[in-house]
N, C-alpha and C positions, 0 to 999 in steps of 0.2 A: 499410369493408373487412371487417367482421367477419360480412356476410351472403356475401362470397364468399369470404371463408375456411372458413365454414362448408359451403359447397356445395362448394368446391373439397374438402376434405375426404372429404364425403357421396360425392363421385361418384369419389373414388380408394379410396375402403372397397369402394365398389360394384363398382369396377375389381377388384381384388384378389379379392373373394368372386369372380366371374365366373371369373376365370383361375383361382382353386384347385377352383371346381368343375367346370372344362374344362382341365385339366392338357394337353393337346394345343396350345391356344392357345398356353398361358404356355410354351411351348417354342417354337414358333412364332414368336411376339415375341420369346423371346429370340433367334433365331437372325436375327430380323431385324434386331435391336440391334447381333450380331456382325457381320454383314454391313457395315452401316452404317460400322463399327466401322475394320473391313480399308479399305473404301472411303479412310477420312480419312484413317486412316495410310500408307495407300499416296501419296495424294497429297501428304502431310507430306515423305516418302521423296524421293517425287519434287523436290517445293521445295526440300527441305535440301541437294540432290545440285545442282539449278541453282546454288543460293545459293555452295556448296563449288567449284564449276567457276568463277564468276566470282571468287572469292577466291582460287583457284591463279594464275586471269591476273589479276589485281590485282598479288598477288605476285610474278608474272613482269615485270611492268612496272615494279614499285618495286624489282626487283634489276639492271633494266636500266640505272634512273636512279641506281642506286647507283653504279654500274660507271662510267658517263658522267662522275659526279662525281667517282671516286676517279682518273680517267687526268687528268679538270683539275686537282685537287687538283696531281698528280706534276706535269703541265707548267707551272702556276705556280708552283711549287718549283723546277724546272728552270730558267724563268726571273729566277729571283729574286725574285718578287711574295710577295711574304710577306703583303701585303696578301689579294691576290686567293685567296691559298692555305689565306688562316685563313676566310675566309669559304666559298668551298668545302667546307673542311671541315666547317664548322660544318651547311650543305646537306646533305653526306654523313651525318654521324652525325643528324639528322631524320629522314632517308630511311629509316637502321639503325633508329633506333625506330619509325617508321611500317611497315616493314615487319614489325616482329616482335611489334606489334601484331597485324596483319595474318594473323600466322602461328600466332598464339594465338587468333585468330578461329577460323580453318579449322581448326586444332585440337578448338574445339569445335563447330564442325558436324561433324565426325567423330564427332565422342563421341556427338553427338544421334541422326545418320545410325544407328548400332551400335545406340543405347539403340530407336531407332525400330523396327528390323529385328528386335529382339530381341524387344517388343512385338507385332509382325505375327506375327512366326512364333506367339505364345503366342495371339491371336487367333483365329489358322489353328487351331489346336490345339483351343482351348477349343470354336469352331466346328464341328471334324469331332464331339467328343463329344458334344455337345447333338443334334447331325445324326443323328448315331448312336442316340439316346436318343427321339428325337422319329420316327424309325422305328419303332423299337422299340415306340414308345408306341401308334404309328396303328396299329401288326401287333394289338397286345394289344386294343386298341378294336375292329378290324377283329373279329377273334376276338370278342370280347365279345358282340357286337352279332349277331354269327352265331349265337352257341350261344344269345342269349336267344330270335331268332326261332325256333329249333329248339325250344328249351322251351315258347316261345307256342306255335308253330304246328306242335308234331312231333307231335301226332297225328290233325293233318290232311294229312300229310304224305301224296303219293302214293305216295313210295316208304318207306313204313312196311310191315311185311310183314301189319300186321291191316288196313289199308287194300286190300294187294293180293289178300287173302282175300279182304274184301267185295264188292271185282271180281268174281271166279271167281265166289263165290255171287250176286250181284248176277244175274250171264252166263245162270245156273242157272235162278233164278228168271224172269227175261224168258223165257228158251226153254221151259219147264214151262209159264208161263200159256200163252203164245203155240200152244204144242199144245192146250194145253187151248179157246183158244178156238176154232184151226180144230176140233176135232173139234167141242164145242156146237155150228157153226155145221156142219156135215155132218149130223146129228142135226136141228137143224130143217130142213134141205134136202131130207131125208128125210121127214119126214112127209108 
């Protein structure tokens, strides 16, 4: 294990130098990290919210069979079943702890649901700012990368004003020889 600890090592140093000497990257990746990020939590959101909707009708079920049990409780009371009556109740007060179990559950998927949401939105957040930063970042590179080829290549620049000189005179000279050679060339036509 210690030849690929060693390389796994090597090539997360390597990672690292890479991304701090390309700062654009390393924003990049992070902003693909946050992404990912929003992704999970969003569908966490989503599962907690199913999870919490079956545990409302859970609950609605086990208040129903509460209900069911507390009018047989009263009618074997009614009829004198003291038998039938204690064990019903005994039914009923189950149902009372099984539902507020129940109710302690959904309790805390609420609590998860909030703490989740509350997570998204600081995601979303962290998100726009890196977004923001990682613009920023490409402007300033964009920029960079402009003014060096302007420093390499500004004074081969056509529109440099000593370049557009050397037009004019460039223009100058062509039309002076170009006379010059029609006239040599009248001069021997002449002889």
């Amino acid at each position: 294990m210690g030849l690929f600890d060693d390389l796994s090592r090597f090539l997360e140093n390597r990672l690292e130098e890479f991304l701090r000497n390309n700062p654009h990257l390393e924003l990049e990746a992070l902003l693909e990290q946050l992404r990912q990020q929003e992704e999970d939590t969003l569908k966490l959101i989503a599962d907690l919210q199913l999870q919490e909707k079956r545990s409302q009708d859970e609950i609605l079920s086990t208040a129903q069979e509460i209900q069911r049990w507390h009018i047989r409780v009263q009618k074997a009371k009614d009829a004198g079943r003291q038998d039938l009556a204690a064990a019903a109740q005994d039914r009923e007060a189950a149902l009372l702890r099984e539902g507020n179990q129940r109710w302690g559950h959904m309790q805390g998927l609420k609590e998860r649901i909030a703490q989740s949401q509350e997570l998204l939105r600081k995601i979303q957040v962290r998100r726009q700012e890196v977004q923001t930063k990682a613009t920023e970042a490409e402007k300033a590179r964009t920029q960079a990368q402009t003014q060096e080829r302007l420093e390499t290549n500004g004074w081969w620049s056509p529109t440099s004003s000593y370049s557009s000189g050397l037009d004019d005179l460039e223009e100058k000279f062509r039309r002076w020889e170009t006379q010059d050679e029609l006239e040599q060339m009248k001069r021997n036509l002449g002889k």
